[in-house]
N, C-alpha and C positions, 0 to 999 in steps of 0.2 A: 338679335342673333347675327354673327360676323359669317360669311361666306368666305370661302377660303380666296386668299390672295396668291396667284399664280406665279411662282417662282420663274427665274429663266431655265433653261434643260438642262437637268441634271444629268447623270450620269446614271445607266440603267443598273440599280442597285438594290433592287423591291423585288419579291416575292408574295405575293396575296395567292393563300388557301381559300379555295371555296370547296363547302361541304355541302352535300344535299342528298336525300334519300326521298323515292317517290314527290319528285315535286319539278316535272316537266314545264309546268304551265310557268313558272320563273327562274327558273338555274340559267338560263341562256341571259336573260336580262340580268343579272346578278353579273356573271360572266365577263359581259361586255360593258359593265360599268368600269370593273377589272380594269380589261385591256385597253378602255378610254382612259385612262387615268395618264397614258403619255409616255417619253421618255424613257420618265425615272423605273416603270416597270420591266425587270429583265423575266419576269417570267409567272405567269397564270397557273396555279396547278388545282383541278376539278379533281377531288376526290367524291367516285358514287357509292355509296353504300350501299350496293349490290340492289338498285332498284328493279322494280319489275312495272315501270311507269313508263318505260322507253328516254327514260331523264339519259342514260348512258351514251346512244345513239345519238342523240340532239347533240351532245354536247362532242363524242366523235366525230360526226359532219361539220361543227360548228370550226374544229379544231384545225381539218384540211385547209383551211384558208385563214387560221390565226395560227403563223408559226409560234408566240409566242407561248400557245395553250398546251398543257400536257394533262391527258385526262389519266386517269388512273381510277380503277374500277376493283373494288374489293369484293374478293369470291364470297364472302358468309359477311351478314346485316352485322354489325355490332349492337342495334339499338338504342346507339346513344351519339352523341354528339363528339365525344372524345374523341375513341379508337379513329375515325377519320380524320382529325385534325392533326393525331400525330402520326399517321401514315404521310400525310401531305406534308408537315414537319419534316418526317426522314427524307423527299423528294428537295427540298429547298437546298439552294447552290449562293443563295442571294447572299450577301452583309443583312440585311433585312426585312424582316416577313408582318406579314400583317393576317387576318383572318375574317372572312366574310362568311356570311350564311346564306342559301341558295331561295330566302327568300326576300333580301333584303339587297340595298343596294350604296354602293360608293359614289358618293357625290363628286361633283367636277372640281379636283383639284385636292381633295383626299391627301394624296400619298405625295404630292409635293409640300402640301404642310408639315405635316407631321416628319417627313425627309429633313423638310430646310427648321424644324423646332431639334430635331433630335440631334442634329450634324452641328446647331451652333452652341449647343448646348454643351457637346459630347455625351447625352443622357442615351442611356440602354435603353431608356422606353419615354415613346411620346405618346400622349394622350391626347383627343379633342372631345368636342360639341358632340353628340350622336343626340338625335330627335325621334320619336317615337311619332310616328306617323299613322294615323288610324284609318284605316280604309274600309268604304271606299271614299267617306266621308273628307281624309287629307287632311283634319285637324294635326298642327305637330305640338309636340308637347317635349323640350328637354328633359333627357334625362342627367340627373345631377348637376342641375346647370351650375350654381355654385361655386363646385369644383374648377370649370370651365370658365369665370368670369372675366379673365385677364391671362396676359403670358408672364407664365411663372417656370422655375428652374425650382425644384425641390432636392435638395443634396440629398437628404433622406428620408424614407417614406417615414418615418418614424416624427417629422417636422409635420407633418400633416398628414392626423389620425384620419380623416375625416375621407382619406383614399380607399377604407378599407367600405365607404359606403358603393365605390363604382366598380364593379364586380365582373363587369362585359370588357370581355378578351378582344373584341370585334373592333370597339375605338378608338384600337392602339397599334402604334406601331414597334416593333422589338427588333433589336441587335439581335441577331441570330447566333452569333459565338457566346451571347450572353445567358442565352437557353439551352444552349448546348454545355457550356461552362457549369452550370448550376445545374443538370439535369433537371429540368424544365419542362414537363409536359402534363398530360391532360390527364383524367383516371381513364382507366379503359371499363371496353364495355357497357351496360345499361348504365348509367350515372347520369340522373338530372342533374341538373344543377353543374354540371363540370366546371364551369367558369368560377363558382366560390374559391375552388380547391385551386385552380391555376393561379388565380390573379392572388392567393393566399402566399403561393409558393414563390411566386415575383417578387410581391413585397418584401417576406421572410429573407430572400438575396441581397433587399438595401441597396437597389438600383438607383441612380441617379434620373429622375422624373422629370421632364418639360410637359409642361400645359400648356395647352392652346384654347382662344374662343372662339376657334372656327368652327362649322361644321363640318366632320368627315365620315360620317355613319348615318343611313337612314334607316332604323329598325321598323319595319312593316307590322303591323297588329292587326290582323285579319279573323276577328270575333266571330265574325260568321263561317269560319273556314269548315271545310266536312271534317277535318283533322287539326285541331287545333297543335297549337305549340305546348311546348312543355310547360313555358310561365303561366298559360293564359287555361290548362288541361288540369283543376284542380276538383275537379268531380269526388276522385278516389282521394280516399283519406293516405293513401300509400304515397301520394305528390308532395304533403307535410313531412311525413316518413323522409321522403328524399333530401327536401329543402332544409330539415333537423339535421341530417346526416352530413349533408355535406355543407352545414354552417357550423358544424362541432367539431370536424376534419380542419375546417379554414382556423377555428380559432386554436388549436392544438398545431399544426402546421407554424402559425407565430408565438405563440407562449415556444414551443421546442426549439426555435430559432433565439430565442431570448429578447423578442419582441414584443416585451411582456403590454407597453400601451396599445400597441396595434392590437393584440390580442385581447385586450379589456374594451377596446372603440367596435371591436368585429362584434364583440355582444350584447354591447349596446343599441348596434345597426341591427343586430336579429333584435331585439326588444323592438326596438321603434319602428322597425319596415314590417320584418317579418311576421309577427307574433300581431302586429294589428294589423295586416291584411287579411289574415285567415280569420281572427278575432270580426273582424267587418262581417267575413263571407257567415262563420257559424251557422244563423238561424236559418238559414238558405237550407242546410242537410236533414238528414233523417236524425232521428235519436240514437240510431246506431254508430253512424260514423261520429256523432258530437262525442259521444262517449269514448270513441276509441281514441279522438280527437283530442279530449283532455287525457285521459290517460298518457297519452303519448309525451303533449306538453310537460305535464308533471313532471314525469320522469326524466325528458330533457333538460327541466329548469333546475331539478332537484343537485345536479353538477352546479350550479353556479354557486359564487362563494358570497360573502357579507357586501363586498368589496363592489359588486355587481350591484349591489340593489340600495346601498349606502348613499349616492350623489342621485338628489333630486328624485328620491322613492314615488312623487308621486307624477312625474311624467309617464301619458297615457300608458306606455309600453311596458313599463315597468310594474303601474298599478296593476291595467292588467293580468302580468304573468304574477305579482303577489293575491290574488285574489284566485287563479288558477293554484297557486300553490296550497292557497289554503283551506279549501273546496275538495275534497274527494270526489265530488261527482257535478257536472255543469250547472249554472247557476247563472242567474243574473244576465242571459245573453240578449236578453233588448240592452239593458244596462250599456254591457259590454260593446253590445255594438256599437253604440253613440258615441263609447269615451273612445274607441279605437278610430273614428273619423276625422276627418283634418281640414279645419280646427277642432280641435278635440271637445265634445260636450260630456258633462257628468250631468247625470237626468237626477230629477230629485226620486226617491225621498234622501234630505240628507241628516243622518243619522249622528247620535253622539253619547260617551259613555255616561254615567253618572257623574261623572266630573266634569264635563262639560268637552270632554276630546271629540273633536271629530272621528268618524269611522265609517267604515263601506256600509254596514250594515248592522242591525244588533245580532246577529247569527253570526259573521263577522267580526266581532269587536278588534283582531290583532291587526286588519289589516285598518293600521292607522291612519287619517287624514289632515293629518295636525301640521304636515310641510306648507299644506295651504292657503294658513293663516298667513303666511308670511311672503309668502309669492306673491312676485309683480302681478297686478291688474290685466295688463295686456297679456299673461301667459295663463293665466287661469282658465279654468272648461270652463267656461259658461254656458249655460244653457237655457235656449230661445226654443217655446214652442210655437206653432205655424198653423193657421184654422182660415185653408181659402174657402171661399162660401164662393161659387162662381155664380153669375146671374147672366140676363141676355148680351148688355153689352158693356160690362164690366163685373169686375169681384172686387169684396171686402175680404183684405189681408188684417186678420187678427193677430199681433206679435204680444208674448209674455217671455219678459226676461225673469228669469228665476234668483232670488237670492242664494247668494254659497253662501254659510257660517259667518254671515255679517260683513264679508268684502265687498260685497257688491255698493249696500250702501255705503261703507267707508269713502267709495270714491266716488259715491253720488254722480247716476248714470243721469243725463238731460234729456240725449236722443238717440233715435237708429236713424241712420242712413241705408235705404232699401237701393237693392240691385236685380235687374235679372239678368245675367249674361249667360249666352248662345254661346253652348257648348261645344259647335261644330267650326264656329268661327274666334272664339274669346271676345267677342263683341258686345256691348252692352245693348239694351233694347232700346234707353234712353239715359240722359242724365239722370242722378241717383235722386231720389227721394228722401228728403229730412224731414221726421214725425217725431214728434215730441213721446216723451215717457211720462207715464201716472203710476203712482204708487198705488198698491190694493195691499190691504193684508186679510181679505176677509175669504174664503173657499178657495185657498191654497196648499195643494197635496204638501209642499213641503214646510206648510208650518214657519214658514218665515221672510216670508209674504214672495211679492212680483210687482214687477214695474211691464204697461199695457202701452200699447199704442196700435190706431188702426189706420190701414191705407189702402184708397181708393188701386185695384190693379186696371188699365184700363186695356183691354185687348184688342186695339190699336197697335198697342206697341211690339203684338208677334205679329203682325199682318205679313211684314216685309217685302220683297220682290216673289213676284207667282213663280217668276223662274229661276234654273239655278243663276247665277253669274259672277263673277269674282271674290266675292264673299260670299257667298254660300255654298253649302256642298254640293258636288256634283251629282246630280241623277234624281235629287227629292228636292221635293218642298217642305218636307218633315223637318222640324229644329229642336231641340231640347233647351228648355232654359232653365239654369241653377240659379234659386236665391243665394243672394249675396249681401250679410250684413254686415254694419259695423256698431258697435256700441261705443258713442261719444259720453266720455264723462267732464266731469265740474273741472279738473285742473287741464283739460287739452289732451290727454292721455284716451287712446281708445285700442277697440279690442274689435278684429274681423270672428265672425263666426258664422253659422250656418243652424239655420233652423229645424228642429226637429219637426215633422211633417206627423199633426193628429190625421186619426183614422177613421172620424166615425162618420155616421150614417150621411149621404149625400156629399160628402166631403171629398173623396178621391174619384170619382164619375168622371168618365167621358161623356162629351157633352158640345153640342154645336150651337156656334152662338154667333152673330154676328159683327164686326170690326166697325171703323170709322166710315168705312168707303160700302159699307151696306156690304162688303162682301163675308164670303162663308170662311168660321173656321171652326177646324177642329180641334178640342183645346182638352189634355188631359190632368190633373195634380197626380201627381205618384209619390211615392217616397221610396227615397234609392235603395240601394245596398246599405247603406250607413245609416238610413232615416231620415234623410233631408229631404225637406220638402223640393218637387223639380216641378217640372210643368213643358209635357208635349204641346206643339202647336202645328196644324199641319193648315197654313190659308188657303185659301181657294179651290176648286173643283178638284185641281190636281193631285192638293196637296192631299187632301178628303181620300181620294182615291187609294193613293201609294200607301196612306195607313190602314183605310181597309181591307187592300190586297194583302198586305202585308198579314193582317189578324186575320184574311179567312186562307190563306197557304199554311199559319200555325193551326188554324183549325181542322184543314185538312190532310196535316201532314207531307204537305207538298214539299219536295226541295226549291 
């Protein structure tokens, strides 16, 4: 990840919006990342969505001694993230504006990147890096890094569909005559999701686009918050409602423009993000909302045309929504959960017509799986099941790689290469483990067989530092660690995937067991949101402690 390289002083010609409603405890910091950001900013404008937090006052007093801040304070809440941003819109004087959120911050040297990409460019909108930073934890995670890997000049967005995947208004910067030019602005009122429909309506203009690999946006994800965010606040099925709405607003916004790729790549990216996020969360809800959950789907997907579901029918997103289409009522949601994970697994049983076709299921028969036969090795679900058996000072990792419809052994798998990597750091716990594969075909649910391997886990390897320190997170000793496989086969070719986490008796327990150094840990197997198998580990007294504060504050209801 590049950090921004700091130009010499430009001339003050930037505008950055910050919006925030009830959220005192950060709008100040948000603020003064703003007005650190240097020269090139001629002017800060804080729009409050009529808080009742004292967020408005902070930011008045902050404002007496930053001539360049202009707060502006809106009589009636809007509810949404919009109407604020184009209130602070109609306040900008700049050539151009940028837009931050009041709980998120501008890294050093921001707005001279994206300045000195868009000025040598001549491009109406510059683009960078933005990192998803999880707190309190501080893991960062790119968003769309991809996009972001190199500096590039895009003459039309229409040269790379693949824009329509980065959807946040916040990691750009815009010519302000160019939004004003194209009437340009945000939906007003409650409207989650605002950013689909804005960044819809940019594209739909056929801006000329700079990319950068810097970083200029640090999106804050604060999971524990008393109020969460609108991404992260999917409780109510009314959040899909919203995220349907205004991805069927983005894709009609570029078909009406005669955008017609942009507009077939924006529903692909709801296939493939959207449609397997929620598809992950499913079995989480009541039967109430799943129900209202497909219905909803349905009806959304029941618009798309052949043309939609024709290239590559059986990538996860797509099977998916064909299996939702062809289902009146929910089905299959373990299934589903596992093939919507990434990398994607299809769990057995796998089924097939009387002629020998692959297919979802025989209740099923239409939705076909006969593109699989002929898909690369490395893009296939495959699916690995996961049976830790913990013991005092070590566990037996049991791995069964499942056969698809005879590809598997086509490419004749040799071995797994095993990983654990700590999730708060992307760190491995040691070098990977290579365990040979054995063929069984004898008591295999799918009828056409599995290749076994098993491996010593030795818990030594979660011990790590008792306290925190530059690789670890700050405040715990707790770490989470994701299995990480990969499946080697006969010609060199291989395939990452992630294992499905069994569930039975004695198998997911917390459980204290002793390390290398005689010292104490507490070690849990879980299986995530998606099914994979994970593995809490919290070493030594402390770490013991913070996880079981932690379980008796949820048992008490503590904040």
């Amino acid at each position: 990840m590049n950090r921004p390289r700091i130009a010499p002083a430009p001339q003050a010609v930037v505008a950055v919006v910050v919006i925030g409603y009830n959220d005192a405890a950060h709008v100040t910091t948000a603020v003064r990342s703003a007005l650190a950001q240097g020269p090139a900013v001629r002017e800060v404008i804080a729009v409050d969505d009529c808080s009742t937090d004292g967020s408005a006052e902070l930011l008045t007093r902050l404002a007496t001694t930053e001539p360049l801040l202009t707060v502006v304070e809106r009589r009636v809440n809007s509810g949404g993230c919009g109407s604020p941003r184009n209130t602070g819109l109609d306040r900008v004087t700049s050539p151009y504006v940028m837009f931050l959120d009041s709980d998120d911050v501008l890294p050093p040297g921001a707005v001279d990147t994206l300045l000195a990409a868009a000025t040598r460019a001549d491009a109406a909108v510059a683009g960078g890096l933005c990192v998803r930073r999880e707190l309190p934890g501080g893991r960062e995670v790119p968003w769309q890094g991809p996009l972001y890997s190199a500096h590039a000049v895009i003459e039309h967005p229409a040269q790379r569909p693949r824009l329509v995947h980065d959807t946040l208004c916040v990691n750009k910067l815009y010519r302000t005559d160019f939004l004003r030019e194209h009437g340009i602005r945000f939906p007003e009122g409650r409207f989650p999701y605002e950013d689909f429909v804005f960044t819809a309506r940019v594209l739909a203009a056929g801006p000329r686009i700079a990319l950068v690999p810097d970083l200029v946006y640090v999106w804050h994800v604060r999971r524990s918050a008393d109020r969460l965010s609108i991404s992260l606040d999917r409780a109510d099925v009314s959040n899909w409602r919203a995220r349907t709405e205004a991805s069927r607003q983005a894709y009609e916004i570029l078909l009406g423009a005669g955008r017609k790729e942009l507009a077939r790549a924006a529903r692909a990216k709801f296939l493939d993000h959207e449609l397997r996020m929620y598809a992950r969360e499913l079995g989480l809800h009541d039967p109430q909302y799943q129900r209202a959950w497909w219905a909803h789907t349905r009806a959304h997907l029941a618009a798309y045309d052949a043309s939609d579901w024709t290239q590559n029918p059986t990538a996860p997103g797509r099977l998916i929504g064909r299996v939702v289409l062809a289902s009146p009522e929910p089905r299959d949601l373990p299934r589903l959960r596992d093939l919507a994970s990434r990398p994607a697994r299809l769990l057995p049983p796998y089924a097939r017509t009387a002629d020998g076709t692959p297919v979802w299921s025989p209740t099923l028969p239409q939705v076909t799986l006969e593109p699989l036969l002929t898909r690369p090795v490395h893009l296939l679900p495959l699916a690995v099941h996961a049976e830790l058996r913990p013991r005092a000072r070590a566990a037996r990792l049991r791995l069964c790689l499942h056969e698809l419809y005879g590809r598997v052994a086509q490419a004749a798998p040799e071995a797994l290469e095993v990983e654990w990597r700590c999730r708060e750091t992307g760190q491995p716990a040691g070098p990977p483990t290579t365990v040979g594969l054995t063929y069984s075909a004898e008591g295999v649910r799918s009828a056409e067989g599995m290749w076994s391997a098993e491996v010593t886990v030795d818990w030594s390897l979660f011990e790590g530092p008792q306290e925190p320190g530059p690789s670890t997170p700050s405040g715990t000793a707790a770490r989470t660690w994701d299995l990480r496989l990969r499946v080697l086969f006969r010609d060199g070719a291989s395939r990452e995937v992630t294992a499905h986490a069994l569930t039975g008796a004695g198998l997911l327990h917390r459980r204290a067991v002793l390390g290398a150094r005689h010292t104490l840990l507490l070690v849990q197997p879980y299986a995530t949101h998606s099914g994979a198998l994970s593995l809490r580990a919290a070493p030594g007294l402390r770490g013991v402690a913070s996880v079981l504060g932690v379980r008796l504050r949820r048992l008490l209801h503590c904040p």
